[in-house]
N, C-alpha and C positions, 0 to 999 in steps of 0.2 A: 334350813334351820340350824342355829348354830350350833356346837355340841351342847348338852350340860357340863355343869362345873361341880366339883364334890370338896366336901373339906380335905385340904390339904392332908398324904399321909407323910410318914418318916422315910418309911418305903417303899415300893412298889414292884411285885416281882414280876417277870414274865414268862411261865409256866410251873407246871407244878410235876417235873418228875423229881431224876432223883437229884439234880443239883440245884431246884427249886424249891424242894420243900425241905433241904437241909439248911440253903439260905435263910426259910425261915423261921425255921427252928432256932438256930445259933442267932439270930439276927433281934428275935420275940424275947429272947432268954436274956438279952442286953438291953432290953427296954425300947427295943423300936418298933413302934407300931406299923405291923405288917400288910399290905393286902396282896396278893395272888392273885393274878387272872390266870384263868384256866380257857381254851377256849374248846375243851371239848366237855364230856359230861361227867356229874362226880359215880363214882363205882366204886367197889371195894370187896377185898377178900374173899370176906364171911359171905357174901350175898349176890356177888357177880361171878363168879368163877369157879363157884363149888359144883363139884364132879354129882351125877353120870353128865350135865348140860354140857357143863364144859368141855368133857373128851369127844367134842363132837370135830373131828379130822376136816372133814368139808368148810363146816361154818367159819373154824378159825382160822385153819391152816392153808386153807385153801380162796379161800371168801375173805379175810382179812379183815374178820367180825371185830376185833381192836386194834387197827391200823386208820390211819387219817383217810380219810373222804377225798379223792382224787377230784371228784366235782367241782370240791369244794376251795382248795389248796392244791395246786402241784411245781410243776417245775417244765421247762421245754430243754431239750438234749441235742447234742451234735459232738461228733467226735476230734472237729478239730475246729478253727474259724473259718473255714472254706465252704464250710458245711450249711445248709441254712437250719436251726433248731426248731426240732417238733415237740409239741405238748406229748408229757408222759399221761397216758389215757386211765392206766392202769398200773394196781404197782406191782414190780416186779425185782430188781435186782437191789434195793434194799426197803425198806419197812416200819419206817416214821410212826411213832403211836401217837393216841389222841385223848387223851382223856383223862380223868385224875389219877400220876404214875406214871404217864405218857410212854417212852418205849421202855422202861425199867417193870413193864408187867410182862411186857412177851417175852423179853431177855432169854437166854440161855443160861445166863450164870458166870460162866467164866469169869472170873476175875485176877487178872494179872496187874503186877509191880512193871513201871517201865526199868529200863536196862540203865545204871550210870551213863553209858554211854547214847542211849537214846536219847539222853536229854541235854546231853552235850558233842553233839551229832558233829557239826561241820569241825568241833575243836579236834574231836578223836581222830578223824580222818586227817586233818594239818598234819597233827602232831606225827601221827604214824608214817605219815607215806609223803607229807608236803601237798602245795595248795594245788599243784598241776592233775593230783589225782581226782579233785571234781570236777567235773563236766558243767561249769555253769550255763553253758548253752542248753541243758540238757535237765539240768537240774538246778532246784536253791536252795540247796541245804543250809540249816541253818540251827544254831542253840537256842535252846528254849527260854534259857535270862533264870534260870532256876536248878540249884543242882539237884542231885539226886540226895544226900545228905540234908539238905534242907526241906526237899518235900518227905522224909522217910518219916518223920512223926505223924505226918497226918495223911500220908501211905498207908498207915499202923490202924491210926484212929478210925476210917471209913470202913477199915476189916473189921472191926471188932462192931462199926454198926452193920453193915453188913454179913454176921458170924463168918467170914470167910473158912473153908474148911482147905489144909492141905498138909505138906509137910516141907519146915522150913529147910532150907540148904546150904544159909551163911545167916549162921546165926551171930552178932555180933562178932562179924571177923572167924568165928570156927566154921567150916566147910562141913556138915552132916552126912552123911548117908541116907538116900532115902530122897531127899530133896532138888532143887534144883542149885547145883553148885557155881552157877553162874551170875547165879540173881546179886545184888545189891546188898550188903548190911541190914540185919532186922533188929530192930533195936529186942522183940519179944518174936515168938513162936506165934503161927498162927490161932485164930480164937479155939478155930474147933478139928479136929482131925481128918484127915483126908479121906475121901469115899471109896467104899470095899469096889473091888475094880471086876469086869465080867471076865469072860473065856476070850474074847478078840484082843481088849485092850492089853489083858496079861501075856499073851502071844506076842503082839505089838512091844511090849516091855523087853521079854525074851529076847525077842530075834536082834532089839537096841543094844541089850548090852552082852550078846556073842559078838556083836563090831565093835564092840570097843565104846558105846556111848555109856551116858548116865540118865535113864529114866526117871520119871518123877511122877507122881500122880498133876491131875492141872488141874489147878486153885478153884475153889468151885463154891458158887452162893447156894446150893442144895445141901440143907442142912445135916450132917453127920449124928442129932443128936440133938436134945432139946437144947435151948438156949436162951438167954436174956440178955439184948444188948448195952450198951452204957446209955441208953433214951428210957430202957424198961422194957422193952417189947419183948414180946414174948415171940420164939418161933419156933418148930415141930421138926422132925427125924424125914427127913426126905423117903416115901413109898419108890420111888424108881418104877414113878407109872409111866415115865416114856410121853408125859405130854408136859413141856417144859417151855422152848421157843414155840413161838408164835400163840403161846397159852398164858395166862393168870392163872395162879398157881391158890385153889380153895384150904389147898391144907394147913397156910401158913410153915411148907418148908421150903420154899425160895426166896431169898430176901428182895424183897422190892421196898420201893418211895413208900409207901402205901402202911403196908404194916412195919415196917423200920422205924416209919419217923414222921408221915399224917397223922397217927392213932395219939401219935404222942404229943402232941403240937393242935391240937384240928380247937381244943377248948380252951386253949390259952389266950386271954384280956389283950393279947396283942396282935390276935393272925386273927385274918378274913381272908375267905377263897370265896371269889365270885366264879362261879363258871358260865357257859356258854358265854365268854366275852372273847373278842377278836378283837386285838391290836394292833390298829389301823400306822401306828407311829411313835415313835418320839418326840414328842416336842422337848424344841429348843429355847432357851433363853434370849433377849435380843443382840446379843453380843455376841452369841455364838457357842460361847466357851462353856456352859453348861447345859445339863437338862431340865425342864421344868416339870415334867412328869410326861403320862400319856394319854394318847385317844385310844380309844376302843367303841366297839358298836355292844352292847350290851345283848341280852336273851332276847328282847323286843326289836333288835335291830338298831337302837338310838343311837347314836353319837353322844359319848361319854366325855369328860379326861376329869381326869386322877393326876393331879398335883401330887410331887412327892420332892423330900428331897435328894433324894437315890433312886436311881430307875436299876434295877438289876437286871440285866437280860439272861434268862435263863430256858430260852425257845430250844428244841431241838436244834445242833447246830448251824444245818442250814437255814434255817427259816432266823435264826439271830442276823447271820451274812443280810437275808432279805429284808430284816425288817432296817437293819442299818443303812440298807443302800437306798430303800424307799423312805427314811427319814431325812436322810444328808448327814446321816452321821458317820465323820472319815471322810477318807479319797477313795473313791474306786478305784481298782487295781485297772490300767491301763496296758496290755499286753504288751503292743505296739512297741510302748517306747519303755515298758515294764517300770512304771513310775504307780504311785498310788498304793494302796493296801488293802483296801477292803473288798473280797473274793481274791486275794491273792491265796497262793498257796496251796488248793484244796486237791486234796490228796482220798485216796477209797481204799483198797485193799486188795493182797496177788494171791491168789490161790492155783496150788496143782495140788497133783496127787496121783495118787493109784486106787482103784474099786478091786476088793479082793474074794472071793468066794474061794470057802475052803472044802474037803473033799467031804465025805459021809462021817469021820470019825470027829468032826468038831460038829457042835451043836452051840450057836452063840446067845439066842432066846433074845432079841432087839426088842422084844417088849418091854423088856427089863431094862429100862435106860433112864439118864437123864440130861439136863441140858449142859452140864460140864464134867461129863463123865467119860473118864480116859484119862490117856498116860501120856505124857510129852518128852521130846529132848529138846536142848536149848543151846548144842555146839556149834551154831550155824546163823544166829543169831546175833542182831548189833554185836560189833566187837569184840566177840567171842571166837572171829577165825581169821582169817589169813585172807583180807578182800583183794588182795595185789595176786592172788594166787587163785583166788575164785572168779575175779573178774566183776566185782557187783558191788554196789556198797549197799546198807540195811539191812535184813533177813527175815529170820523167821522162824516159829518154833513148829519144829515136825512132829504129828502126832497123831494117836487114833482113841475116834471115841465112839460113843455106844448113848445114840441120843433118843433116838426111838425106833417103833414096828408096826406104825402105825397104819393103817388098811391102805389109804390112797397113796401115801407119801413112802411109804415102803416098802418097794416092789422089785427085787434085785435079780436081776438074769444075767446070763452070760453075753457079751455083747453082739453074737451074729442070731439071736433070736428076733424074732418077730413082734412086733410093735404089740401086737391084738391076735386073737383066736387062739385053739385048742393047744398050738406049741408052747404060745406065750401064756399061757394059763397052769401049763402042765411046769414050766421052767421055773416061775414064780413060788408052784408049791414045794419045787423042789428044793429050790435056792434061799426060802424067806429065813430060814434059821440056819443059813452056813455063810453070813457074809461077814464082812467089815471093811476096814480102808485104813490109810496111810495118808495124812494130811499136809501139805506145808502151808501155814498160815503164815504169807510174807507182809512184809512192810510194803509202804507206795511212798516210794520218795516225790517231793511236791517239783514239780518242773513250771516254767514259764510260760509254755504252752495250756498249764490244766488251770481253770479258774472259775467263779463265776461272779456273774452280772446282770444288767437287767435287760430280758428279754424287749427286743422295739416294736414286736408285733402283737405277742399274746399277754392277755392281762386275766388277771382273778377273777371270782365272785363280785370283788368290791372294787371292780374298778384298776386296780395296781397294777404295773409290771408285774410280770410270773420273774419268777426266777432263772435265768438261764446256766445252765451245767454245760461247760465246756472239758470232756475230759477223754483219753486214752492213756497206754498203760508207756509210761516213760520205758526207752532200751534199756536202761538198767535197770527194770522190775522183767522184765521179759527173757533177758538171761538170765536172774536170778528164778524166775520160775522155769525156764527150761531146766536149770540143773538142778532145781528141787525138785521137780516130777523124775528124775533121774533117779535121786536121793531117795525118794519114795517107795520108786518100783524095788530099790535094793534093799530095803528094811523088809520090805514084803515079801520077797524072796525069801528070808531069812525066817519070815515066822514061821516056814515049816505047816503041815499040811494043807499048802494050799492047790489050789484047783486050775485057778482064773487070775487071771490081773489084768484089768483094766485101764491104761495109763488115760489122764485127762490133764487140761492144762488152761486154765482162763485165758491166758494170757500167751498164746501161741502165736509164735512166727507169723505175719500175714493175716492175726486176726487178733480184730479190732473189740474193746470193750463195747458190751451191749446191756443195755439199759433193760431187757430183758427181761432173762432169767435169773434167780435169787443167787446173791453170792454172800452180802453181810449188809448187816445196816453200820457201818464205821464210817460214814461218811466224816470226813476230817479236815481242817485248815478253813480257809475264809477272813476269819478276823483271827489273826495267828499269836501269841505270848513272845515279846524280846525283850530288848532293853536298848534298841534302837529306831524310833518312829518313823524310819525313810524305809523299814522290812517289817515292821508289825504294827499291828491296830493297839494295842493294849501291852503296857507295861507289865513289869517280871510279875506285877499283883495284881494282872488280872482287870485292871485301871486302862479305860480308855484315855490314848494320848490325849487328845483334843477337848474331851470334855472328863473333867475328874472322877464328876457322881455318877458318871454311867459304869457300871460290872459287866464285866462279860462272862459267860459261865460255858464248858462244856467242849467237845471232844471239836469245833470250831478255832479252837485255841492251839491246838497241835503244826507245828511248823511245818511236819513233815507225819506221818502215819508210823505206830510200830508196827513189829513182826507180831504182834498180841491185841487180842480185843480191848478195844478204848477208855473203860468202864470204870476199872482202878485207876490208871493214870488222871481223867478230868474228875475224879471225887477226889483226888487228892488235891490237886491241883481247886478245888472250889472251898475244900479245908483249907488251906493254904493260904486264898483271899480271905475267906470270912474272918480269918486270925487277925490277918493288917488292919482289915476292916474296923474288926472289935477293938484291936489296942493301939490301933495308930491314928486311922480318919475318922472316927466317930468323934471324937474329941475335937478336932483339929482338921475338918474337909479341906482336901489341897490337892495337888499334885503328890504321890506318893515319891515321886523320882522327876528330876529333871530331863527335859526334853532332848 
């Protein structure tokens, strides 16, 4: 049966978290008539996530009560191309959401500024050391086609929809106290102030700056304080109940898509969200060069399209990579002969560390937590040190925080205890309120080697190639987390009554990433931001080369991965397009930049 056809819209977006429902917000507010597919179900604040249901540890955090349907959608994995890739059965090592808000409701929060120099990656490194110092066999680093002065307005703007809470560091060129003195130019101070920090993280702070570093509280969308953002929304004083990731927050004090900027937007003459709809493609024009809208199979299962004259892709980022590659929109990225673009790039995230238990006289109380609570340093991080003398290029900000204590997920012993029985029960009660840790949350530089494509064996619900993830941890993420787990145990040393320290290490010598166990949902790169279409899918605005009217949105866009969670960087960067958008191609659809 053929598909149906629907009156043509202005727009047409694809998802509705947070770089999709700002799309339409900014997009409705300009007179274009919106639609949203959503392909999972609509929920919301007030009435989906309000506590005691919510604090249920098992259902969400463990069961993956708002994470995507692995049945339904997933992905096949292999560590290098030698390998043959297997269906991910279950999820586990990051955590794709579904549903209205998509993963902007389980968030943690975190919300960081990328580094000037993250965004001008491959230049910083020329300029410093000369081109011999990167390993292109190794790695493809590469600039984003956008400085950091040019995205810092709307760096600015997405903090203030999001009340971001912290304390700024450089502020307009003055270096603060208190803050992080690394970061970037802020044209203004953060919206709300930084969050009162517990007994671990303040230890963590302490023992930072007896070595000589400068701690900082980490920027955090758990509200400090009532608030009203520039949409109207209203948001609430963050409880520090400790259920934060892999949770919807009832209180209205984490900022999410949902009450930031759906509440404000949902009854405007110009936006429609249809959910339960899966989009099957892009169609194309017969020429090639543009989009004509899209398929989708609607709640009933039909075969839909939606004419638009903007298709904006705004899927979680791998599933944008998938749907590009199952439309023919772009080249696929060709390992072999390293030609093509689309799945180049894709880049995760390096984590080590230290697990700390301290003796009887610290009492830390991890119930009391939230999802961006804690204190960081930033010396170690893009640009900020001496990489000819560390041996690594990228980094990462070391830190410790205090996120939850929650029954199943929080159970801390010493590490020669016993898996199960009376020891391990007796360790647990001992240990549950004298722990914390010491974090290095690294960068993944993108290499030649890490990409994805479309699997030749396994296919979806509807028929399509799965997605195939071809990924391990590039040698320069591997010394860079060998010497931050170094870095780690030596902060933790330094906080003083400790007990235990546990060193751990994702990314260790001899061991290979595993599709697992939870590490981050940062998946990053695929259809990457430059200003050259032989190394990126999408011009400096966001602009697919090949065809004008298609957008790209989301942490898919990233060249290479930072040392910081994703979050801030692709909402600035979707502030960023919808500005060109608004005053440049609406008027005038083109090419924004020549080819």
């Amino acid at each position: 049966m053929a598909a149906r056809t629907l009156p043509k819209t202005d727009v047409v977006i694809i998802g509705s978290g947070w770089t999709g429902l700002a799309a339409a917000y900014e997009l409705a507010q300009a007179g274009q008539r919106c639609v949203v597919l959503e392909r999972g179900k609509p929920r919301h604040d007030a009435t989906s996530f309000a506590g005691p249901e919510e604090h249920d540890d098992l259902k969400y955090a463990h069961q993956y009560g708002h994470m995507m349907d692995v049945r339904e959608q997933t992905l096949t994995f292999r560590n290098n191309s030698d390998q043959t890739a297997l269906p991910m059965r279950r999820l586990g090592s990051f955590l794709p959401g579904q549903g209205l808000g998509g993963a902007g409701i389980h968030w943690n929060g975190q919300s960081w500024r990328p580094l000037p120099a993250d965004l001008e990656m491959r230049s910083h490194y020329v300029e410093r050391y000369g081109e011999q110092f990167l390993d292109d066999d190794d790695m493809t680093v590469q600039d984003w086609g956008v400085s950091y002065d040019e995205l810092e307005p709307f760096l600015d703007f997405y903090e203030k929809v999001a009340g971001i809470g912290g304390n700024a560091g450089n502020l307009n060129g003055e270096i603060r106290d208190g803050g992080n003195p690394f970061e970037g130019p802020r044209s203004e101070d953060y919206p709300n102030p930084a969050m009162k920090q517990p007994v671990a993280t303040t230890l963590f702070a302490e023992g930072a700056a007896e070595l000589g570093y400068k701690p900082f509280p980490i920027p955090s969308a758990n509200m400090t304080r009532a608030y009203e953002n520039p949409y109207g929304a209203q948001l609430h004083p963050c409880t520090y109940c400790g259920f934060c990731e892999r949770f919807g927050c009832g209180y209205y004090a984490k900022a999410d898509p949902i009450i930031c900027i759906y509440d404000r937007i949902r009854d405007h003459e110009n936006f429609e969200i249809r959910f339960n709809s899966w989009v099957m493609r892009v169609e194309k024009s017969s020429d090639g060069k543009t989009a004509t809208g899209v398929t989708y199979l609607d709640e009933d299962g039909r075969e839909v399209f939606q004419p638009a004259d903007i298709v904006c892709m705004n899927a979680y980022g791998l599933w944008n990579v998938h749907l590009m590659l199952v439309s023919g929109l772009g080249t696929p990225y060709d390992p072999q002969s390293r030609t093509g673009t689309v799945g180049r790039n894709y880049a995760y995230q390096t984590l080590a560390g230290a697990n700390v238990l301290f003796d009887e006289e610290i009492i830390t109380n991890p119930f009391m937590g939230a999802g961006a609570l804690g204190m960081a340093i930033d010396e170690f991080n893009t640009g900020n040190y001496d990489a000819a003398e560390l041996g690594f290029v990228g980094g990462g900000y070391i830190g410790s925080t205090q996120t939850n204590g929650r029954p199943i997920g929080h159970q801390p012993t010493p590490p020669d205890t016993p898996a199960y029985g009376a020891e391990w029960k007796r360790a647990v009660r001992e240990y549950y309120s004298r722990s914390g840790g010491v974090l290095l949350h690294g960068s993944s530089v993108a290499s030649p080697n890490n990409y994805l494509d479309l699997d030749p064996t396994y296919v979806d619900a509807f028929g399509r190639p799965l997605l195939r993830m071809t990924f391990d941890f590039p040698e320069n993420d591997r010394r860079m987390a060998q010497w931050g787990q170094a870095k780690a145990r030596e902060i933790a040393e330094a906080m003083g009554h400790v007990e235990t320290i546990a060193d751990w290490n994702r990314a260790a010598p001899g061991q290979s990433y595993s599709i697992v166990p939870y590490q981050t949902t940062h998946n990053t790169g695929g259809a990457v931001i430059g200003t050259d279409p032989a190394t990126s899918v999408v011009n400096r605005y966001g602009q697919m080369w090949d065809h004008h009217n298609v957008f790209v949105f989301g942490a898919c866009l990233f060249p290479q991965n930072l040392g910081y969670n994703p979050t801030g960087p692709l909402m600035g960067l979707a502030y960023w397009t919808l500005h060109h958008m608004k005053t440049d191609y609406l008027e005038n659809p083109r090419p924004l930049m020549d080819a």
